[in-house]
C-alpha positions in Angstrom: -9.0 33.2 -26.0 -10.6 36.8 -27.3 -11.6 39.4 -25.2 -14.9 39.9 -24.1 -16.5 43.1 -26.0 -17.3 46.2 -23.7 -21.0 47.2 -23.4 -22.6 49.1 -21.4 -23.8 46.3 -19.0 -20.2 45.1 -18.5 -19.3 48.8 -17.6 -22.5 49.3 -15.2 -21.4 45.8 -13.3 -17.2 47.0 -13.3 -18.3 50.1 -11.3 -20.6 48.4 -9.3 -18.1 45.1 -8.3 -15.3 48.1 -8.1 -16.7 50.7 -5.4 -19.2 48.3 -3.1 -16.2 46.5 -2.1 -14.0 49.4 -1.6 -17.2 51.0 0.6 -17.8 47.9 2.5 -14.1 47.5 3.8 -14.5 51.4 4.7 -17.4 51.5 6.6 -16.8 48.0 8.6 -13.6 49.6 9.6 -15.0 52.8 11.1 -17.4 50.6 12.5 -14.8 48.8 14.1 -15.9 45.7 12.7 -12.5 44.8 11.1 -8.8 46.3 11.5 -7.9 46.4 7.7 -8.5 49.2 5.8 -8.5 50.9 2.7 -5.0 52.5 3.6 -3.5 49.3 3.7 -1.0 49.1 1.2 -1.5 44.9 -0.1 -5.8 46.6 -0.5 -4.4 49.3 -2.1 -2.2 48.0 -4.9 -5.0 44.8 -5.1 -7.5 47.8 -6.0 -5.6 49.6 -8.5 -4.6 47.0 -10.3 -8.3 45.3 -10.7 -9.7 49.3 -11.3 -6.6 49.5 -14.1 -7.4 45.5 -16.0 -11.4 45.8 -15.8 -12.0 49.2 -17.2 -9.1 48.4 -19.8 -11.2 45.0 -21.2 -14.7 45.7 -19.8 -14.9 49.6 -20.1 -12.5 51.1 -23.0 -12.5 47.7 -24.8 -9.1 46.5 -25.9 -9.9 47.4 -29.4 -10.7 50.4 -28.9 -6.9 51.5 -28.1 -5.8 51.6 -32.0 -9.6 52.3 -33.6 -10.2 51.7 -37.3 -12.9 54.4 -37.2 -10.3 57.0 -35.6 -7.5 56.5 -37.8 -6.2 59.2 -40.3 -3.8 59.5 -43.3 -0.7 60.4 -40.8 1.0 57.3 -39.2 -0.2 56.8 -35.5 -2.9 59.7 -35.3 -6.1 58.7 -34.5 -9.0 61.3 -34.7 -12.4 61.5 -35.8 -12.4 62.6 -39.1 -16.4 61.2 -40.0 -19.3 60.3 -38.4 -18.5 57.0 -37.4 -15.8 58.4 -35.9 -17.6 60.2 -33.7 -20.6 57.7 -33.2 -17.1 55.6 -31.6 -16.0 58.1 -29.1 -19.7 58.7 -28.2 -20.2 54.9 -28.0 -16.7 54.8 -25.9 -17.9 57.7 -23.8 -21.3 56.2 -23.1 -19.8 53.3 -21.4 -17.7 55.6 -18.8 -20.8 57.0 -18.1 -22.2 54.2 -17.4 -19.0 52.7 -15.3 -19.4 56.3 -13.1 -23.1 55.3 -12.6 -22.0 52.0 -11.5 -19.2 53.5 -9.0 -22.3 55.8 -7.4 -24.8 52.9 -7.8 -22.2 50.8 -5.4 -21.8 53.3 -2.8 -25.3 54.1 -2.8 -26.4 50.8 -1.9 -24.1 50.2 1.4 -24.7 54.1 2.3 -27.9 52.5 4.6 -25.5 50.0 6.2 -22.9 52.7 7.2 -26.0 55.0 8.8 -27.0 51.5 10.3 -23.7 50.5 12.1 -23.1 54.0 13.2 -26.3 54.0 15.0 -25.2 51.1 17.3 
């Protein structure tokens, strides 16, 4: 099975599935709603771990770790030497952007719901 290549769709939507569920369990716990939090340590280490995989394979890109288009004449040294070296690392850098954008664009949308159940 190959890994899925990184765009910066896949990065948009790994922001967005990694903070909206992170804000949800927050704000239906100071609601009251539920007892577990984001403290809890089995949430915490589930988090980290799924944050750690999906921007690895759906962010970075797994290929991206040992680039062709970054490598130089000394063994193990990778660093842009040309222009597609640096069309890469703006292409790589792009997609974090995006992945950030996606993190904000998840807490924006449950920010209403938090104003909502603190007005009850």
């Amino acid at each position: 099975m190959a890994f899925p290549h990184a765009t910066r769709t896949t990065a948009f939507v790994t922001g967005l599935s990694l903070s909206a569920p992170l804000t949800l369990l927050a704000i239906l716990n100071t609601s009251g709603v539920i007892d577990i939090g984001i403290a809890d340590p089995q949430v915490v280490a589930f988090f980290v771990i799924y944050a750690l995989l999906s921007v690895a394979v759906f962010v970075l890109d797994v290929r991206s770790f040992v680039p062709k288009q970054l490598k130089t004449r000394i063994p193990l040294v990778y660093f842009p030497t040309n222009q597609e070296g640096v069309d890469f690392l703006l292409t790589v850098f792009g997609r974090i952007l995006m992945w950030l954008l996606g993190v904000v664009a998840g807490v924006g949308m449950l920010v209403p719901l938090w104003y909502f159940l603190q007005k009850r």
